[in-house]
C-alpha positions in Angstrom: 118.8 95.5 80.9 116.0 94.0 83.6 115.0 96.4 86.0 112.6 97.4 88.7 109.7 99.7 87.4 110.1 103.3 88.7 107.1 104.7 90.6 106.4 108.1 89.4 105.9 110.5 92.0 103.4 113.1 92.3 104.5 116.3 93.8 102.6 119.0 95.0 104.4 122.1 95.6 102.4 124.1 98.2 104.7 127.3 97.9 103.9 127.4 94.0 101.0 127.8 91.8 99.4 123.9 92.7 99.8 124.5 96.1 96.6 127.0 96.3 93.2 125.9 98.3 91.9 125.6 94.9 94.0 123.8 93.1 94.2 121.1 96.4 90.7 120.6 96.3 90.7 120.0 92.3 93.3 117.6 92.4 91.8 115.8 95.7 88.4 115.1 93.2 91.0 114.0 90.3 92.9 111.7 93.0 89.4 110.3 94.2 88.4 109.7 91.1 91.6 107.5 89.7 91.4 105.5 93.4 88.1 104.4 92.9 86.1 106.1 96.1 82.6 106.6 96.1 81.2 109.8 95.1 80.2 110.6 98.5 83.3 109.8 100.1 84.5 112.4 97.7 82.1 115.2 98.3 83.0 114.7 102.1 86.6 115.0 101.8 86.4 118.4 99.9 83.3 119.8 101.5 85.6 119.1 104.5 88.4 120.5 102.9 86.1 123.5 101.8 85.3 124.4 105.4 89.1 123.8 106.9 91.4 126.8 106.7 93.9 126.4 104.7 96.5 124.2 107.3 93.8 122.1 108.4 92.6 121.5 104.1 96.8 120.5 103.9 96.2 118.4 106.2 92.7 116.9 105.2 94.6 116.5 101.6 97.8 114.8 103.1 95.4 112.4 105.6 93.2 111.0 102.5 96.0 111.3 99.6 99.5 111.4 101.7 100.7 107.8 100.5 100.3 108.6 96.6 100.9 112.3 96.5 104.3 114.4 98.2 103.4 117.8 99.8 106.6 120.0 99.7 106.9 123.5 101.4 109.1 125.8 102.6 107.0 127.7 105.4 107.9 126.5 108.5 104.6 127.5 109.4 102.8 125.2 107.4 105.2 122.4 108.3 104.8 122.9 112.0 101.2 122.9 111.8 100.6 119.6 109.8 103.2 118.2 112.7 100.5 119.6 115.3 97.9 117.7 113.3 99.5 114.0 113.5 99.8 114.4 116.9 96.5 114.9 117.7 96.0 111.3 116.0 
C-alpha cells in the first residue's frame, strides 16, 4: 500500500493539565527551539507571554505557533476572547 504521509497533530488542551500559563510558555520555548528562531525572538514571545493575562498569552501562543499546534477548549470565554483578538488584526 502507497500512501500519503500523515501529519501528526499537536494538540493542546487548554481545559486540561497542558493548558496552564506554565505549561504554554514551556512548550512555546520547545516549539521555538524545533522551528529554528533566534534566541531572542524567543525570549520576546514568552516575556510577552509572561506579561499577557492568561487570554491574551492564548492568544500570543496561537499568533506565533497556531499553524503547527491546535488549541482546544471548552470555555466559551476563552474562545470568545481569542475571536476578539483576530479581529483587532
Amino acid at each position: 500500500m502507497i500512501r500519503k504521509p500523515v501529519v501528526n497533530e499537536l494538540i493542546i488542551d487548554l481545559d486540561g493539565p497542558d493548558g496552564n500559563a506554565f505549561s504554554l510558555i514551556s512548550a512555546a520555548k520547545t516549539l521555538a527551539s524545533k522551528f529554528g528562531y533566534s534566541s531572542e525572538r524567543t525570549k520576546r514571545i514568552t516575556e510577552e507571554m509572561m506579561e499577557a493575562n492568561y487570554e491574551s498569552l492564548v492568544f500570543i501562543f496561537d499568533y506565533w505557533f497556531g499553524d503547527n499546534v491546535i488549541l482546544e477548549t471548552t470555555n466559551e470565554e476563552l474562545l470568545d476572547a481569542t475571536d476578539h483578538y483576530r479581529a483587532k488584526m
